[in-house]
N, C-alpha and C positions, 0 to 999 in steps of 0.2 A: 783423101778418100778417092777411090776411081770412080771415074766419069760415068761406067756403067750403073754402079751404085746408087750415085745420087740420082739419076735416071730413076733408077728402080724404086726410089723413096716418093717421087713426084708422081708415078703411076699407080704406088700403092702407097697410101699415108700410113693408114692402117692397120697395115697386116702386126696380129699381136708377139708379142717377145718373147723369145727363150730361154728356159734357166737351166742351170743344171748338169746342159749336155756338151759342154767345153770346158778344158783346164787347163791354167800353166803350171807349172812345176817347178822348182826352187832349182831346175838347170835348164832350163827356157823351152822345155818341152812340153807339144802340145797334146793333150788327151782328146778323145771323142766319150762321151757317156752316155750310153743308150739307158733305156730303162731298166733293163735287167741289172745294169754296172749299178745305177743311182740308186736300185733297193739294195744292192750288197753292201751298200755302206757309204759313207761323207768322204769326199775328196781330202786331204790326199789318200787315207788309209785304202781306199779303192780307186785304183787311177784311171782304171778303162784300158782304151787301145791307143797307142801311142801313133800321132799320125808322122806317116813317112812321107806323104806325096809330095815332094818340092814346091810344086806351082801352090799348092792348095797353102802351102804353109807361106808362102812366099803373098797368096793375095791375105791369108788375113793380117798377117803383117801390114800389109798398105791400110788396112779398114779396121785397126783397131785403136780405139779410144777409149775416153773416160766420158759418164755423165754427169750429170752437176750434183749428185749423191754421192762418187767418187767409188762409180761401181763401172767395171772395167768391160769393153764389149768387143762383139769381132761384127759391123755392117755387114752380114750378107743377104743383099740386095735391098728388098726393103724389109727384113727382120735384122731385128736386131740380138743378136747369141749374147748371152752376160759369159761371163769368165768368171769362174771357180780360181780363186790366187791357192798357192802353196804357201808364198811366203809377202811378195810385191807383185808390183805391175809388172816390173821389169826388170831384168834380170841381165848385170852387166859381163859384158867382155872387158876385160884389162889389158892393156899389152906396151911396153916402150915404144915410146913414140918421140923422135928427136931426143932432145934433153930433158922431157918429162915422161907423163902417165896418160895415154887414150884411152876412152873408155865408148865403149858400143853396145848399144842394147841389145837384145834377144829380137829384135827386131831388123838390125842393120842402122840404127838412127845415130849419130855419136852424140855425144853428153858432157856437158862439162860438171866436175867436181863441187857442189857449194858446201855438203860439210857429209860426214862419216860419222859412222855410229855402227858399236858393237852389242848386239842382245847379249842374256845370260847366255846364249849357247853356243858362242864363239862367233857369233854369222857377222861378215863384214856388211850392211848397206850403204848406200850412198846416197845422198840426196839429190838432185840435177834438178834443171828449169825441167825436165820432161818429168819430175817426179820423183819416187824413193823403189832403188832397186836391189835386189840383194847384187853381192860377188859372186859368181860362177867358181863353184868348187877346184877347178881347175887351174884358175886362177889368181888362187891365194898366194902362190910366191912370189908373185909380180906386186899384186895387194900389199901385200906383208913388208916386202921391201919398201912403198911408200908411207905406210906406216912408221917402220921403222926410221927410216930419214927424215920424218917431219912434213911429209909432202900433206900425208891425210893427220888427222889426228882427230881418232874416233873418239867419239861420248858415249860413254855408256846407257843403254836401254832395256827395258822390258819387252820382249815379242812384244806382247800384248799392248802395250803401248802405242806403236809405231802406225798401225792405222789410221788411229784416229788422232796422235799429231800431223799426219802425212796427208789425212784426208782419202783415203781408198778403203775400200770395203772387200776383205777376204771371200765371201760367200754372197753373192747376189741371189743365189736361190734360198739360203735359209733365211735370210732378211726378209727377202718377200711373203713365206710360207708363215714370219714369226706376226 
């Protein structure tokens, strides 16, 4: 977390939480949802505005975590924004690396492999010490090749399932509201 941040949490304990108006998206992109987006309808079917600004994407990357509910946030300063998931927290890059498979989150973090799992809907995730992230559409042939070779060897799962063996929570704002 930056130093500004934790600063800004010591001067304001406080200040209360937002829900709602951030999203990732099952290709590690981030949304903005104002009010008029969040009555059009539940994430993802309404995604918002997709933010472009580098820096801006670049600091919530450094201030995003989980809380011990395993509901996913972006620290800015001392509020805390919940995340709306598409799919996971985090959303991996795949690519050869030496004589295996690296894997990098939508964040820039890298990750090592502990096990793979494939939902009804073909979607590769992986598990890591940082969590359960889906594959990057992009990156299924690199995936696919480790699959094939024996590198990963997914389990079969239910979407629906995977939260709550994973411990993360898709919607922090309909949790709250329920």
């Amino acid at each position: 977390m930056d130093e500004i941040v934790k600063a800004a949490l010591k001067k304001w304990p406080n200040v209360p939480h937002c829900r709602g108006w951030l999203a990732l998206d099952a290709r590690g992109d981030w949304y903005m949802r104002d009010e008029r987006v969040q009555h059009a309808g539940p994430f993802p079917q309404v995604k918002g505005s997709r933010i472009l600004h580098e820096k801006l994407r670049e600091f919530i990357h450094r201030n995003y975590a989980a809380d011990e509910a395993g509901c996913w946030y972006f620290q800015n300063g001392p509020q805390r924004v919940y995340v709306e998931l598409e799919a996971a927290p985090w959303i991996w890059r795949v690519a050869p690396e030496g004589t295996g498979i690296g894997i990098t989150s939508h964040t820039g973090r890298p990750a090592t492999v502990e096990s793979a799992w494939l939902d009804e809907h073909g979607r590769l995730f992986l598990a890591t010490g940082l969590g359960l992230g889906l594959v990057h559409t992009l990156d299924m042939e690199t995936a696919a090749d480790a699959v094939e070779n024996g590198t990963w060897r997914p389990a079969e799962i239910r979407f629906a399932e995977l939260p709550g063996r994973f411990g993360y929570r898709l919607s922090p704002a309909a949790d709250a509201a329920a």
